[in-house]
N, C-alpha and C positions, 0 to 999 in steps of 0.2 A: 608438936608444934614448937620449933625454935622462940627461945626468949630469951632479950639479952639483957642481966643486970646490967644498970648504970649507965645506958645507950648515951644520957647525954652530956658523959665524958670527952666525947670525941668530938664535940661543938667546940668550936674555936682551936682546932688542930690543922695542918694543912696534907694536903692528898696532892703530891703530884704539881706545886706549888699554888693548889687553889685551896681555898679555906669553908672551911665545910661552918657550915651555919645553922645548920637546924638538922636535927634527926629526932624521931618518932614514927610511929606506928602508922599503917595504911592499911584500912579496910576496905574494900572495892566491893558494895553491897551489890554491884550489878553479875558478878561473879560468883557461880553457884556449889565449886568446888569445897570452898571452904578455906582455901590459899592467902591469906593476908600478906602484908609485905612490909619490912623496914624503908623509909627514904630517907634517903642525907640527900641534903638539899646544899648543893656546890654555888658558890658567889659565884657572882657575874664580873668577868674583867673587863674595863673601858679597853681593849686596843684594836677593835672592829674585828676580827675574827670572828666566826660562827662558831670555835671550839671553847670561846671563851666569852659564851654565854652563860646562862642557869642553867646548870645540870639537876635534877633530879637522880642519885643512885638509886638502884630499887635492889633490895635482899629480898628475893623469896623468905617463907618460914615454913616452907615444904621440901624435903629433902626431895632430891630429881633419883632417876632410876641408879646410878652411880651412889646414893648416899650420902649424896653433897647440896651446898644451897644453890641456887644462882643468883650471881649479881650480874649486874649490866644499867647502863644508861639508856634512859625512858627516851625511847621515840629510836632509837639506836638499839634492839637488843639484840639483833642477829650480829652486829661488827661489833659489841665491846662485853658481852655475854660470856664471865668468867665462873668456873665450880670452885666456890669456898667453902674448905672442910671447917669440922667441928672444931681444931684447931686457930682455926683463924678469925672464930668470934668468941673464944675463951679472953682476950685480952684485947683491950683500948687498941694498942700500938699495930695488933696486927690485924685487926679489923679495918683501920685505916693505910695498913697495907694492903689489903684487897680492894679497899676503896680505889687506892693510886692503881693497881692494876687493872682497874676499869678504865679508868681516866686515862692512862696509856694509849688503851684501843680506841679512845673515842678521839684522842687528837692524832694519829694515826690514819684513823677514818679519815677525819678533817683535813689532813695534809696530803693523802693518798688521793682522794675520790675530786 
């Protein structure tokens, strides 16, 4: 099960020009797998857009059939559902580049659909 020192390193960094606010641990006791989840929890921007509301990120801490994690934004995980290798939670900087590579797909969505 993935664990990342110093998770809340990356609080008060920005993804994608939104600023990430809160990150910790997600246990979903109604979930029988055993699958927990990281969330970074994205600021809400006043300019009325839908993509620039609260984002919730969600990290799996189970690696998928590939050997990788996934991330994606909650309520969105089919259109912004990226695999981050071991790599890319070894360090702050690029952790919060996979963050921005969610948040790409999600204002993408937003602009596309």
């Amino acid at each position: 099960m993935l664990k990342i020192e110093n998770i809340g390193k990356i609080v008060g960094m920005y993804a994608n020009g939104r600023y990430i606010v809160e990150a910790g641990d997600y246990y979903d006791r109604l979930r029988k797998d055993g699958k927990d989840f990281f969330v970074f929890k994205i600021e809400k921007q006043h300019n009325g857009s839908e993509y620039n509301s609260e984002f919730d990120v969600v990290l799996s801490k189970g690696k998928n059939e590939n050997g990788n994690y996934r991330m994606f934004v909650m309520g969105l995980q089919r259109a912004t559902e990226v695999e981050v290798s071991d790599d890319y939670i070894k360090a702050p900087m690029e952790l919060v580049l996979a963050i921005r590579n969610t948040l790409v797909k999600a204002q993408t969505y937003y602009q596309t659909s």
